[in-house]
ZAMARGU-4260 file (C-alpha; in steps of 0.2 Angstrom, whole numbers, plus 5000, padded with zeros to 4 digits):
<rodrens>
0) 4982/5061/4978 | 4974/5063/4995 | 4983/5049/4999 | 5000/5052/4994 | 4999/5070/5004
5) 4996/5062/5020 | 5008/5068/5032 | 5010/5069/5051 | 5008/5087/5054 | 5014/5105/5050
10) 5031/5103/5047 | 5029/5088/5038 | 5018/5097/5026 | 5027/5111/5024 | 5040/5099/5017
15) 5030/5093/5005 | 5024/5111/4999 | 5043/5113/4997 | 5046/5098/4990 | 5035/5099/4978
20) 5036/5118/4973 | 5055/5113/4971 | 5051/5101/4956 | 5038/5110/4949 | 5051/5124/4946
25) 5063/5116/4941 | 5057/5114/4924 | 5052/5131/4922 | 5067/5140/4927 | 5077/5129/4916
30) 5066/5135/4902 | 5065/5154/4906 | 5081/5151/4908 | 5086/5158/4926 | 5100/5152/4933
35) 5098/5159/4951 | 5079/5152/4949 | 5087/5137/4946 | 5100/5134/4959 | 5088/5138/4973
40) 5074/5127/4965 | 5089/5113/4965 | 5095/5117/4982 | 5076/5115/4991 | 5071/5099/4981
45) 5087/5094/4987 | 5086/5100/5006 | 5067/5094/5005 | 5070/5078/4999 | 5082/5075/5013
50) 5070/5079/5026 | 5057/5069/5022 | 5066/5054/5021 | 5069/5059/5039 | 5051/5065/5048
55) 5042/5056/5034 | 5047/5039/5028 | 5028/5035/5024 | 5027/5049/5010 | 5043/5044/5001
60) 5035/5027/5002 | 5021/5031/4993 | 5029/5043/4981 | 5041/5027/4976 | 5022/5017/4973
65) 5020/5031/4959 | 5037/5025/4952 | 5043/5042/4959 | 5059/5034/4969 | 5074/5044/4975
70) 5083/5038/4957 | 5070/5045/4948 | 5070/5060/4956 | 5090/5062/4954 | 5088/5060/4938
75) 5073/5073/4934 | 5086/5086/4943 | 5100/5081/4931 | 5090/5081/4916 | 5082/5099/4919
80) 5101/5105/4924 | 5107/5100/4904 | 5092/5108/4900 | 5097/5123/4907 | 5115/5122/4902
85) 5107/5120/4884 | 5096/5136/4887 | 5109/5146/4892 | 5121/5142/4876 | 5134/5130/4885
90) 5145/5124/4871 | 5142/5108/4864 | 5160/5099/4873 | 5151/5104/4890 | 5136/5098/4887
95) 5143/5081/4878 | 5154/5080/4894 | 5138/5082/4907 | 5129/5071/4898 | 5142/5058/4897
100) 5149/5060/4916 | 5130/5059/4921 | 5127/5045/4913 | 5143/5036/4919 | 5137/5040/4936
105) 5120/5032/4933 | 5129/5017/4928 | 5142/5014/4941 | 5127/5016/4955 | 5118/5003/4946
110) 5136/4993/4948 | 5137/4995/4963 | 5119/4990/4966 | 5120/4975/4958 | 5138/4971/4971
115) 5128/4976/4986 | 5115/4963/4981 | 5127/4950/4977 | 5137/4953/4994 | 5120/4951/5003
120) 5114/4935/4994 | 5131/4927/4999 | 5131/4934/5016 | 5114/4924/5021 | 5117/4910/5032
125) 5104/4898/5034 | 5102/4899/5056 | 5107/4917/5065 | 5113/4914/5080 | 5112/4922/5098
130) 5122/4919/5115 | 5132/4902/5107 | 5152/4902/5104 | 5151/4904/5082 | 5171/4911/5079
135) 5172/4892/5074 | 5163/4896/5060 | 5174/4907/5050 | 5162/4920/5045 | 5170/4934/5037
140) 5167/4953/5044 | 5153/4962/5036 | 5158/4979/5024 | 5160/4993/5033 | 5144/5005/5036
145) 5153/5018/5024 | 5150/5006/5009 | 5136/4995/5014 | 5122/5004/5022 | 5111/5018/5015
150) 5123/5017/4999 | 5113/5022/4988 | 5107/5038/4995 | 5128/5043/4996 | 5130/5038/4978
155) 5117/5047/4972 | 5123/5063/4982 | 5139/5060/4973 | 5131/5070/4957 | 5131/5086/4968
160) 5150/5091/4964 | 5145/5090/4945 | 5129/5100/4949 | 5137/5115/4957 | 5152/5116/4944
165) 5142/5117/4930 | 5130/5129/4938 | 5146/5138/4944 | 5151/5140/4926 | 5136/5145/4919
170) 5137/5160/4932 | 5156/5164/4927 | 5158/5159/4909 | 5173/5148/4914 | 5170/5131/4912
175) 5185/5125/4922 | 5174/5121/4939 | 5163/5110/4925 | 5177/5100/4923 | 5181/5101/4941
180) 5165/5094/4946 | 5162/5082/4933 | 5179/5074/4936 | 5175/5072/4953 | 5157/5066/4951
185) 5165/5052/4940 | 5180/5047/4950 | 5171/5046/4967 | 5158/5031/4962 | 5170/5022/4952
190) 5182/5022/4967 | 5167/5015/4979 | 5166/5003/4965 | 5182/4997/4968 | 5182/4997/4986
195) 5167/4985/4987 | 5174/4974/4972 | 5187/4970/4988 | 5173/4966/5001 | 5163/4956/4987
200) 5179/4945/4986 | 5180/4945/5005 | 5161/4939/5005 | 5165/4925/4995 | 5174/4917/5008
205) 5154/4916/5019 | 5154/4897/5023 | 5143/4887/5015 | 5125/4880/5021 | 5130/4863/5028
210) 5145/4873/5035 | 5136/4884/5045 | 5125/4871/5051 | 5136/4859/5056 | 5143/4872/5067
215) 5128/4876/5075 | 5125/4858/5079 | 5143/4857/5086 | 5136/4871/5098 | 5121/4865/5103
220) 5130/4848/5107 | 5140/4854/5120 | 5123/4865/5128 | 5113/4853/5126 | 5096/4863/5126
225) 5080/4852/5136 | 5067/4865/5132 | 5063/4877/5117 | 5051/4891/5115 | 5046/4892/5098
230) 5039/4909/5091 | 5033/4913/5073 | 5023/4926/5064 | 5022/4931/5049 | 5023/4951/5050
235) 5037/4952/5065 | 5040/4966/5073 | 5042/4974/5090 | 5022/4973/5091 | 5024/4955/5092
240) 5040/4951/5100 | 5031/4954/5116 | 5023/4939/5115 | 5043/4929/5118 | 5050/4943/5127
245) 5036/4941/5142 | 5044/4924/5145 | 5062/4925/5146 | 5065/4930/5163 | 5054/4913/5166
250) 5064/4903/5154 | 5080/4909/5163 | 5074/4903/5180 | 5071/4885/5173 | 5078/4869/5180
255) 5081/4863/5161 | 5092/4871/5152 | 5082/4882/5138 | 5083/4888/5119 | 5073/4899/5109
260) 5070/4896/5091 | 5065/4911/5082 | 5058/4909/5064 | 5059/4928/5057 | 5076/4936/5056
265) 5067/4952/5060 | 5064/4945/5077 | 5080/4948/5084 | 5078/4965/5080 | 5068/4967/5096
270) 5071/4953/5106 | 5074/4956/5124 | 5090/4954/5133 | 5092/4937/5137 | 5109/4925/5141
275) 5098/4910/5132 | 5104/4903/5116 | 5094/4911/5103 | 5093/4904/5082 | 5083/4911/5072
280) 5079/4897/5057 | 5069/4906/5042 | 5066/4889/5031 | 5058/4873/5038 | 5071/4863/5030
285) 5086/4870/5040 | 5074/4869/5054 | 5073/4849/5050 | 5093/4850/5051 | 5095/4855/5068
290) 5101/4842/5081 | 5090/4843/5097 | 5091/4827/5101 | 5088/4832/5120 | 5074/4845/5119
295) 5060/4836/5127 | 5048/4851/5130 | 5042/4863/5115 | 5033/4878/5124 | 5022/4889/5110
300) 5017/4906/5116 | 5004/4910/5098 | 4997/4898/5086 | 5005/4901/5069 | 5007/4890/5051
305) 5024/4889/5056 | 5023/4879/5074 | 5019/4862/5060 | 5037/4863/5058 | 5042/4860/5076
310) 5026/4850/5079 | 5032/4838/5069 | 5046/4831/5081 | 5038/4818/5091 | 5053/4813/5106
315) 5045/4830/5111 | 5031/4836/5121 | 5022/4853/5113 | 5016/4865/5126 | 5004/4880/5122
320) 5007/4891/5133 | 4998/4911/5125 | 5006/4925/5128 | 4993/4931/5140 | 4977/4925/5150
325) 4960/4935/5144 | 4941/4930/5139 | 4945/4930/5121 | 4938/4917/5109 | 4959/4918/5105
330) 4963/4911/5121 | 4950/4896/5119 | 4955/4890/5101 | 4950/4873/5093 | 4967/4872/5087
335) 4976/4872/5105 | 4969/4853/5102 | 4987/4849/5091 | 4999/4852/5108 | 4999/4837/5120
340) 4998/4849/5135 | 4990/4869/5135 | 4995/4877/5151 | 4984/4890/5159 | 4984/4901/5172
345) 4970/4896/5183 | 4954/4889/5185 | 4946/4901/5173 | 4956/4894/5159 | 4953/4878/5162
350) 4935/4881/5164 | 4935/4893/5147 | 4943/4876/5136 | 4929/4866/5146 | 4916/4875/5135
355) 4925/4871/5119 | 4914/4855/5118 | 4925/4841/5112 | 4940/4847/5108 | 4951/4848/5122
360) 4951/4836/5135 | 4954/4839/5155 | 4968/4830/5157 | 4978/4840/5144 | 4976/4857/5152
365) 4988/4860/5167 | 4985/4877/5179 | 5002/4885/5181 | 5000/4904/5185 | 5007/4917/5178
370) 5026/4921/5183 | 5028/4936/5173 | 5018/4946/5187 | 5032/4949/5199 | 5032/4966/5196
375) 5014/4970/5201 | 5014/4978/5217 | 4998/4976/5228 | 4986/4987/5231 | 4991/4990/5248
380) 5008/4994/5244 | 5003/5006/5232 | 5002/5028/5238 | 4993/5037/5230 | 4997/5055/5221
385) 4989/5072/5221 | 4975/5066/5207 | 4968/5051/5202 | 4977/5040/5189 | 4968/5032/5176
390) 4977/5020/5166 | 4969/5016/5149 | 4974/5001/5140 | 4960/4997/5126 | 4966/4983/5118
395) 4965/4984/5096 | 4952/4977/5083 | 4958/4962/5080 | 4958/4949/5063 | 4940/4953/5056
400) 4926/4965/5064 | 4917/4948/5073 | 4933/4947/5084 | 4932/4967/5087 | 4935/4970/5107
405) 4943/4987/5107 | 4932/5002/5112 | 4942/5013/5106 | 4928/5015/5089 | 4912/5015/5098
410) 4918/5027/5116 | 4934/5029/5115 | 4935/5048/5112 | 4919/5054/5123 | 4928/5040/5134
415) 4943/5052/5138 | 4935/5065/5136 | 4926/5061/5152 | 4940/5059/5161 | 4947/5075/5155
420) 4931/5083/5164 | 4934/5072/5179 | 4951/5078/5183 | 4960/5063/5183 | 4978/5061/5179
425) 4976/5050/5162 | 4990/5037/5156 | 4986/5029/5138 | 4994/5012/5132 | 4985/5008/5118
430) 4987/4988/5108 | 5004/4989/5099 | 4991/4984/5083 | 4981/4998/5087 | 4976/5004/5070
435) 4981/4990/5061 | 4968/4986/5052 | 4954/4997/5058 | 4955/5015/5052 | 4943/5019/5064
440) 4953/5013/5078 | 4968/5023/5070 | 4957/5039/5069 | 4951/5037/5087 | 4968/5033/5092
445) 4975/5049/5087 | 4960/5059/5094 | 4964/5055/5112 | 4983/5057/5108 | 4978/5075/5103
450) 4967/5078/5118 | 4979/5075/5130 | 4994/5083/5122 | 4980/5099/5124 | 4977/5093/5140
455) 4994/5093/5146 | 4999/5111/5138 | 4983/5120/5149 | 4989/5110/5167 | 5008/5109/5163
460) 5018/5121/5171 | 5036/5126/5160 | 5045/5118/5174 | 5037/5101/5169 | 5041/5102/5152
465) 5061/5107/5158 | 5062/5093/5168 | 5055/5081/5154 | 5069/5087/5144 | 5081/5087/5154
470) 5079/5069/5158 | 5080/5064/5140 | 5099/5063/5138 | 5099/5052/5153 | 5084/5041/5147
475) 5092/5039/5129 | 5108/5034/5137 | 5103/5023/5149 | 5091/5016/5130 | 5107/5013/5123
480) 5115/5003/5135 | 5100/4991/5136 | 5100/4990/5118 | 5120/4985/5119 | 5116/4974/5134
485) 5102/4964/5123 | 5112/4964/5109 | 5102/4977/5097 | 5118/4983/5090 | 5122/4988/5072
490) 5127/4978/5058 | 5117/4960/5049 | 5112/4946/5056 | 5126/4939/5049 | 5137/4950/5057
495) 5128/4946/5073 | 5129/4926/5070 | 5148/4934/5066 | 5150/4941/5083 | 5139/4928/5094
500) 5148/4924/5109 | 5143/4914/5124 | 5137/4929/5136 | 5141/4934/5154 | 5126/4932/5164
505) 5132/4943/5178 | 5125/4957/5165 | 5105/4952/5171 | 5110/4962/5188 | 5114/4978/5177
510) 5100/4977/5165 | 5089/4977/5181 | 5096/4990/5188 | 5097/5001/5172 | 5079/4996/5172
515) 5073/5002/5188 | 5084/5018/5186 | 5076/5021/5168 | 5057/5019/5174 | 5062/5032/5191
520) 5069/5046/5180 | 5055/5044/5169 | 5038/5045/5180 | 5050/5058/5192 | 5052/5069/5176
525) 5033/5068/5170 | 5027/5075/5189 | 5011/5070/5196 | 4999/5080/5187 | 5005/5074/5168
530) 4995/5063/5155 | 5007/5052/5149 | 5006/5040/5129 | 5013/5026/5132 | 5021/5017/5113
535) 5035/5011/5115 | 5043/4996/5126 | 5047/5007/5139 | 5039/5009/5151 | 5033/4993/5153
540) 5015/4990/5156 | 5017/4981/5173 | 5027/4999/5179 | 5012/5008/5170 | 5000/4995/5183
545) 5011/5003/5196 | 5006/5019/5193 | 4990/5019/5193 | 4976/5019/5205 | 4964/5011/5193
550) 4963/5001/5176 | 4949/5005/5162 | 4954/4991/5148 | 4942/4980/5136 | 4940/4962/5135
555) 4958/4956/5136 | 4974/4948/5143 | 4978/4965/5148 | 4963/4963/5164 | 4969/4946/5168
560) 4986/4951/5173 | 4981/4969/5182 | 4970/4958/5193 | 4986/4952/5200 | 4988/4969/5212
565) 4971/4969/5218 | 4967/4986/5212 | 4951/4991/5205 | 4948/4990/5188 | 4933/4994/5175
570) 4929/4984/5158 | 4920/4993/5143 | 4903/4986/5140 | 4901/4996/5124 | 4884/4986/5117
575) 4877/4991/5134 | 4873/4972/5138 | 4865/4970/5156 | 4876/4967/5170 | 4872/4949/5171
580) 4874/4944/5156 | 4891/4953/5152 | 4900/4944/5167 | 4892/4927/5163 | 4899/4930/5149
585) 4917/4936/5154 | 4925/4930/5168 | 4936/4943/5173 | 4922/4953/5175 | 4916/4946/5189
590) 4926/4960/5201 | 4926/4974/5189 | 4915/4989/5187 | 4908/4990/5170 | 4907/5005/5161
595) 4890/5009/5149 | 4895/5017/5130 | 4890/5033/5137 | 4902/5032/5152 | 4886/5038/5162
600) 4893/5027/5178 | 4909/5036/5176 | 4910/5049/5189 | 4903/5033/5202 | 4916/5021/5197
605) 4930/5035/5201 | 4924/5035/5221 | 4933/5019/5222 | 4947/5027/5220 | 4945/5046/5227
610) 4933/5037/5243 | 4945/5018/5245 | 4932/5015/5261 | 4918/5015/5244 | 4925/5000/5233
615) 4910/4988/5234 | 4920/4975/5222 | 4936/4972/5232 | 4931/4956/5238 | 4926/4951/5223
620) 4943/4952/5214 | 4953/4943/5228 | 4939/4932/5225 | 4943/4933/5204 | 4962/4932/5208
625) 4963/4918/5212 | 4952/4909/5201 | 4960/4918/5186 | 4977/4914/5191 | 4979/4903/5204
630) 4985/4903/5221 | 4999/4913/5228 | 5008/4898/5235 | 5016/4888/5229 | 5022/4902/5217
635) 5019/4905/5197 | 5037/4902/5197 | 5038/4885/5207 | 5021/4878/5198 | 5027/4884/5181
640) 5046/4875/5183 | 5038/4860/5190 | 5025/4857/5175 | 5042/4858/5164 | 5052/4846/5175
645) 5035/4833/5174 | 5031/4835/5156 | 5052/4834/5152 | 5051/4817/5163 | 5037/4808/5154
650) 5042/4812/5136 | 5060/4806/5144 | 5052/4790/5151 | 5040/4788/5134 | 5056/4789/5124
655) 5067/4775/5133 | 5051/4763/5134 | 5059/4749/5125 | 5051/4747/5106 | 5043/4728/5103
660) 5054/4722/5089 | 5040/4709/5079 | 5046/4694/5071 | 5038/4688/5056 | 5039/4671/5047
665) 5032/4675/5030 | 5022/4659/5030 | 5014/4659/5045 | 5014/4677/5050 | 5019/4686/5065
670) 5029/4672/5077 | 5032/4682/5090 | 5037/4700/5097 | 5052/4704/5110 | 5058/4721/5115
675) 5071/4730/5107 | 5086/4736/5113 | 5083/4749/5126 | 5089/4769/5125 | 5108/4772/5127
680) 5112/4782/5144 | 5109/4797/5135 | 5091/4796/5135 | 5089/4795/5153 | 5081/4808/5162
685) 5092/4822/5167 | 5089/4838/5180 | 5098/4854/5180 | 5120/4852/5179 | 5126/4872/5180
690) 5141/4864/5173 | 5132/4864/5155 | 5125/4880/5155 | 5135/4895/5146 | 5150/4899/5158
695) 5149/4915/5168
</rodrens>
């Protein structure tokens, strides 16, 4: 039970007070009877119901695992209002007629149930597709909204012009406004049913498998992609998706014209914007179907089941490639040994598979920076503001408590809690797992959450809080053109495969813009004295690097990339190890303070900040910097798109080496062997032609 009242907070919980007093009373009012009783009971279950579904999601959730779904509860509303009739000496017709228009209703829902699942199952196309020319494909338009989504909650509601006729005649004696309301409770589902009868027939016309294939082949003939990243996991969402979107503005500057292959449908969801071609293959057997005969580089930014499927193509080369650089055992793994090539950042990632004895060889690592880091602006650009700003980033608990980095469980709490006392300007950005599988790490997560919403209403003038709203318009209009821009728009996938049109690439410039102008009016808004929880994409964490004057962060990718600015940073050593021991054992350590669990060096780290003159690890992380990712020239950039243009070569070259056909003489044996006819023309290697990528 305790678990099925957990709610968000006092709102929410008066919700479910309401809720649940609404139901309980139903029942009894129909038995008393009391019609007024009844009709408000109705009316709050009703009202209730409704706003949970909004600002609790997660409690309806768990009330449909006690089999108490929306249905259900439609019904349990419906049965006690026959009761009542009953109670209250309706005449039989009435209740004969309620009874039969109620159960009609029921049924015609569950028609139009079993439609909606039919329209969907024929609606599923084997690849979605992003940023390639699909009107060839012939696929119909998807229902309207009206019909298709949230159905169900709109049929159901349909019961309500039956409920408030027969409470109306009960109240009045006349039982015309029954009839009224039960007419109108019938007629309105069966028309829906009609309606979407019409778009079933329309779905009928989806083109078939081999159809929809074929036309994607046909597409990626005339692109001709050279390079692929390839992302899959099993639970996709926008905590994931980071792990792609951090490498499209890289992909985009390639000399080779790129692809992404998605294997989750639920990826394109929160995919960034990007004029790439984008499919997104759920089944390995489509995958199989896919013509790629050009694609000679695979780049992998996580180790899934799922990269078997690509693996498998052997004209290519297979690249891992992370989606960030840290000391993790993650970022070492024994099965980076299936990729011909793992590409690192710097020397410390070469040196970190080094110690994975046997497994991966020298020659099969390659140091190519990391060109996402752009946006980092150096320490000496950086100015400072009226109070210090910490930004802390904890990184989560990871797979199993022996891979648990995060510091949020063992100091997390006293961690900002310190801050707090140290009058520092506090920016959290926790993991987007945070909390996933740790209940700890979720508890200690919503601790520091309340602190510093606490924090902010002592400090915060009401101007503050003004300005903060009156940015939101802006902020959410600004949200909903990058969402256009990036193709997060409304309807299926197969509406979006549907609608898929080779893209305008002079749209990066305004997505840049609408960037900059989305993270100004943001941190202008907050003021300078603010905490600020950072969840959602935006801001990025690169601008949240910006911000800040100095980094407290765990063991993690998250240290790696902050190094790039030069600004001083701290690492948790929550189990107290000695100094020594602690950076021999992480690199990045070696130009950060380190923090005890009883934050007792606190107030000491934070004169590197409030005193710059006393910062006794600078030279240590320009030193660190370079080692962790390389030098500044050539660029991240340049180095990265010239390991693709190498690896693209050799698999090229490998590919056209002419095969030795063997003769054999089946008395004597092998005779002889000569080579085969070489690779058509097609096989040669090719560099970048603007004339095959999508047209402006």
């Amino acid at each position: 039970m305790r678990a099925v009242l957990r709610v968000r907070g006092k709102t929410d919980l008066l919700l479910v007070l309401l809720f649940t007093a609404g139901f309980a009373a139903l029942p009894v009012f129909a038995l008393v009877p009391s019609l007024w009783g009844f009709a408000a009971a109705s009316a709050v279950s009703y009202l209730a119901d409704e706003a949970l579904h909004a600002r609790s999601p997660g409690f309806v959730r768990r009330l449909a695992a006690l089999q108490l779904t929306r249905t259900m509860r439609f019904a349990a509303r419906t049965v006690m209002l026959l009761a009542l009739a009953d109670r209250m000496n309706a005449p039989g017709a009435v209740l004969v007629a309620g009874l039969a228009v109620f159960s009609a209703h029921f049924a015609l829902v569950m028609l139009y149930s079993a439609l909606h699942r039919a329209i969907r199952a024929r609606r599923v196309l084997p690849v979605a597709v992003r940023n390639l020319d699909m009107s060839g494909a012939g696929i119909p338009q998807s229902p309207p909204a009206s019909l298709y989504r949230r159905f169900l909650r709109k049929l159901l509601h349909l019961d309500l012009p039956a409920h408030a006729g027969l409470l109306a005649a009960l109240a009045t004696g006349t039982w015309y406004p029954a009839g009224i309301g039960f007419a109108l409770t019938a007629a309105l589902p069966l028309a829906a049913v009609l309606a979407l009868l019409g778009q079933y027939r329309r779905a009928l016309r989806t083109p078939r498998r081999d159809e929809v294939i074929a036309e994607v082949n046909r597409q990626l003939a005339g692109y001709r992609p050279e390079v692929a990243l390839y992302f899959s996991f099993a639970a996709v969402s926008r905590d994931f998706m980071y792990q792609v979107n951090m490498w499209i503005e890289t992909l985009e500057q390639l000399d080779r014209r790129p692809l992404i292959i998605l294997r989750e449908q639920a990826s394109f969801r929160h995919l960034s914007r990007t004029w790439i071609p984008v499919l997104c293959v759920p089944k390995a057997d489509d995958l199989a179907e896919l013509d790629l005969p050009d694609v000679r580089v695979v780049l992998y930014p996580g180790n899934a089941g799922k990269n078997v499927h690509m693996l498998r193509v052997a004209e290519a080369k297979h690249v891992f490639i992370g989606h960030g650089d840290s000391d993790k055992l993650a970022s070492s793994n024994r099965v980076s040994k299936v990729y011909d090539e793992i590409w690192v950042a710097g020397r410390a990632g070469r040196d970190r598979y080094q110690r994975v004895r046997h497994a991966i060889s020298d020659e099969a690592i390659v140091e190519v920076g990391r060109p996402q880091l752009s946006p980092i602006r150096l320490h000496a650009d950086h100015t400072p503001g009226p109070l210090p700003v910490v930004l802390y980033a904890p990184t989560w608990e990871g797979w199993s408590d022996d891979d648990c980095h995060t510091s949020l469980i063992p100091m997390g709490v006293p961690l900002v809690e310190r801050l707090l006392a140290e009058n520092v300007r506090v920016i959290y950005k926790p993991h987007p797992l945070t909390g996933r599988r740790s209940r700890e790490a979720a508890e200690a997560d919503r601790a520091i959450r309340a602190m510093l919403r606490a924090d902010n209403e002592q400090r915060e003038a009401a101007q503050t809080e003004a300005a903060v709203a009156a940015a939101r318009p802006r902020l959410q209009e600004i949200q909903a053109r990058l969402d256009e821009l990036a193709g997060r728009h409304g309807g299926d996938y197969t509406q979006q495969t549907r609608d898929a049109r080779i893209p305008d690439r002079d749209g990066t410039a305004e997505w840049q813009e609408l960037h900059a102008e989305w993270h100004r009016i943001f941190w202008e808004s907050r003021g300078p004295i603010r905490h600020n929880v950072i969840l959602k994409p935006l801001p990025t964490l690169y601008e949240c690097f910006n911000q800040a004057d100095i980094l407290i962060s765990d063991v993690s990718s998250v240290v790696a990339d902050f190094v790039a600015g030069l600004k001083p940073y701290v690492l948790t050593n929550a189990q107290d190890l000695p100094d020594d021991e602690f950076r021999a054992a992480y690199t990045t350590a070696g130009g950060a303070y380190l923090l005890d669990r009883d934050c007792t060096r606190l107030p000491e780290i934070l004169r590197s900040v409030r005193e710059p003159r006393h910062d006794p690890m600078a030279p240590h992380r320009r030193t660190l910097k370079e080692y962790v990712l390389g030098p500044d020239r050539p660029t991240s950039m340049e180095r990265f798109n010239a390991a693709v243009n190498a690896l693209a070569d050799r698999a090229t070259a490998e590919k056209a080496e002419p095969a030795l056909k063997v003769l054999i003489d089946p008395a004597l044996g092998v005779r002889e062997a000569v080579p085969s006819a070489g690779r058509d023309e097609s096989s040669a290697p090719r560099r970048h032609d603007p004339s095959r990528l999508p047209a402006r």
